[in-house]
N, C-alpha and C positions, 0 to 999 in steps of 0.2 A: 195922483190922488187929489181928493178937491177939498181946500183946507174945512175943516172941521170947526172955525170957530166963526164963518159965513154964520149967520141967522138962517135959519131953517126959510122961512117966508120969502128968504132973498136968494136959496139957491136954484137952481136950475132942477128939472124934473131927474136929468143925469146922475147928477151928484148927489141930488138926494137917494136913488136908486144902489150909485155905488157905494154911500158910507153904510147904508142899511144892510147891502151885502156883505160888507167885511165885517160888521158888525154882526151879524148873524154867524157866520164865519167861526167869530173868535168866540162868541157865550157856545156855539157848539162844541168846538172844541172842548172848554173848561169846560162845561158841562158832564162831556163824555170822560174828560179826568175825575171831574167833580164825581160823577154820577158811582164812580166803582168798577168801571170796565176791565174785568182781569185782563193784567199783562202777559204777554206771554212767556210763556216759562226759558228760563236759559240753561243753558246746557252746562255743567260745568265744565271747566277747563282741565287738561291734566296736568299736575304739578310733578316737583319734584320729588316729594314723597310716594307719590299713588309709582311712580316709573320705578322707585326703589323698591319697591312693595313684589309689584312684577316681577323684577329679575329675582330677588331672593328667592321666590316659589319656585322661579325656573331654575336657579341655580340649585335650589333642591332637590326637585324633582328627578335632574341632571346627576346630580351627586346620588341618587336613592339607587338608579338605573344602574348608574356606575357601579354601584358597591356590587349589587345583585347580582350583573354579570362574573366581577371578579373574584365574586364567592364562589360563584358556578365554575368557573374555570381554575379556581385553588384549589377545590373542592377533587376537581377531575384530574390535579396536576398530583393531586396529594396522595389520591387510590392507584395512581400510577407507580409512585415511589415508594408506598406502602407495599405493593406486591413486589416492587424488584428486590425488596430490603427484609422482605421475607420469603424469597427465594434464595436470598444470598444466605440468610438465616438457616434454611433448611440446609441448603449445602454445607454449611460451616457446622450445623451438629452434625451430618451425616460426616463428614470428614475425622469430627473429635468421636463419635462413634466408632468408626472404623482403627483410628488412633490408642482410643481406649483398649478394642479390642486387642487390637498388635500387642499393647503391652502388657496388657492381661496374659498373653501365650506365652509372650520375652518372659516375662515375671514369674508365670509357672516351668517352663524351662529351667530357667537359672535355680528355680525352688528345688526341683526334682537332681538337678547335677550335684549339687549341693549338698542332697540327702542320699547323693548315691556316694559320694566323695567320703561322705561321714560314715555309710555305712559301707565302705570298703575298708578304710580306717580303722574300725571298729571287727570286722570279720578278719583282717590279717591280725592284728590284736590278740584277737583270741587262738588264731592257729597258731601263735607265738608262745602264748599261755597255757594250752590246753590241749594236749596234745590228740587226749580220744576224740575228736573232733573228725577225726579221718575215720570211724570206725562206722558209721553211720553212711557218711559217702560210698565208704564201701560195700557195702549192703545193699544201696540201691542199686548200685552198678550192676554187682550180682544178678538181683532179685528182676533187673530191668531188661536181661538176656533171654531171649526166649529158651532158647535151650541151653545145656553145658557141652556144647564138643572137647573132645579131646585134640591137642594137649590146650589147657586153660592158662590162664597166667593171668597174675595181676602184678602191677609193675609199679612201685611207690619208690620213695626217697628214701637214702638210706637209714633215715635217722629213724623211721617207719616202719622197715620190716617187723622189729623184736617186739612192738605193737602191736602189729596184726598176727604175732607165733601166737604171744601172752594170750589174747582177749578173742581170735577165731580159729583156736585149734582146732577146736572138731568140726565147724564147717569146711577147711580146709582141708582136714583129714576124709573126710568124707567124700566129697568131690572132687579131689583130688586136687586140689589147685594149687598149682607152682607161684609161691611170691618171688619176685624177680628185684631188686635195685635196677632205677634208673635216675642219674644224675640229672637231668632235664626233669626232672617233675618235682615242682616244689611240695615242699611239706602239708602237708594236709588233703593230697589231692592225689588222685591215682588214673592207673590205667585198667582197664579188661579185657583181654585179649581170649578171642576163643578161634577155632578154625574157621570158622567164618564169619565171627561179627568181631566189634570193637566197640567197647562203650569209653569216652572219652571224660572222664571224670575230675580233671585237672582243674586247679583252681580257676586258671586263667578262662577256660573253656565255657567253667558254669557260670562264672562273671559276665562273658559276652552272652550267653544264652538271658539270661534276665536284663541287658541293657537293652539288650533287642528287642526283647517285649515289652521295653517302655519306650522304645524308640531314641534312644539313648546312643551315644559313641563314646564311652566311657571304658578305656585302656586299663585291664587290671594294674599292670605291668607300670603306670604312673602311678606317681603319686599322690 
């Protein structure tokens, strides 16, 4: 470069050429700063917050996914358990159903033995006390024959015969009917014997006849 402090008049046509240039040069440059020429815009940079910012959304977003599926999958694990837990439900009152029932029938059984027990109790009782008790049995016996053949008989205890002189002489007298003692038939209770039938009237007999019809196994003969 050709020094600058040469007298213009004493430089060479060159040098006068190149200081002019660079001198042109640099006021254009300044100028074009001077003048206001927009910069070009810069990009920002990404820091360390904007990359925090990022993850957290993703880690959200990640997390929101997550939950949604594993509601969906509690969700299916729970109606799963719910039906097996009311099927076991359903069995176990059908079982206490079935349970309930059994002992509803025990319960009424043991009820009915109970009220037979009392009132066997209570029926020897009275043929203990009360002796016309057999006069009534008798009569049905009778009345329960279809016909009268010859010879007839009725066969009671002995403590019973002078009972049935006393209180059915003239149906005896009438139809003739032989009373008979027999030791085997307790007190209150008789037999009817005709030529061909037999009405069996005995305590023991009309005890089992009514346990039968309740379905009952209740032994006069206990106590």
């Amino acid at each position: 470069m050709a020094n600058s402090n040469i007298p213009k008049e004493q430089q060479s046509a060159y040098e006068r050429w190149e200081m002019a240039s660079f001198s042109d040069l640099d006021h254009r440059g300044r100028g074009m700063i001077a003048g206001g020429q927009p910069k070009k815009k810069e990009v920002p940079s990404a820091n360390a917050a904007d990359i925090a910012l990022v993850f957290e959304a993703t880690r959200k977003d990640a997390y929101n996914k997550g939950m949604q599926e594993g509601f969906a999958a509690g969700m299916a694990q729970a109606k799963e358990l719910a039906q097996a837990e009311r099927e076991q439900f359903l069995t176990l009152m059908n079982a206490f159903s079935h349970a309930l029932e059994s002992s509803d029938e025990q319960i009424a059984e043991d009820v009915l033995s109970l009220a037979l027990d009392i009132a066997k109790s209570m029926l020897k009782i009275k043929l203990n006390v009360d002796e016309k008790v057999l006069l009534p049995v008798v009569l049905d016996a009778i009345h329960y024959l279809p016909q009268i053949q010859r010879p007839a008989r009725i066969l009671v205890h002995h403590d019973d015969m002078h009972l049935l002189r006393a209180h059915m002489a003239d149906e005896i007298a009438n139809d003739h009917w032989q009373i008979h003692e027999d030791s085997s038939i307790e007190r209150g209770g008789c037999l009817v014997e005709t030529g061909a039938n037999q009405v069996d009237a005995t305590n023991a007999t009309r005890w089992k006849r009514i346990t039968e019809a309740l379905a009952q196994n209740n032994d006069w003969l206990l106590p």
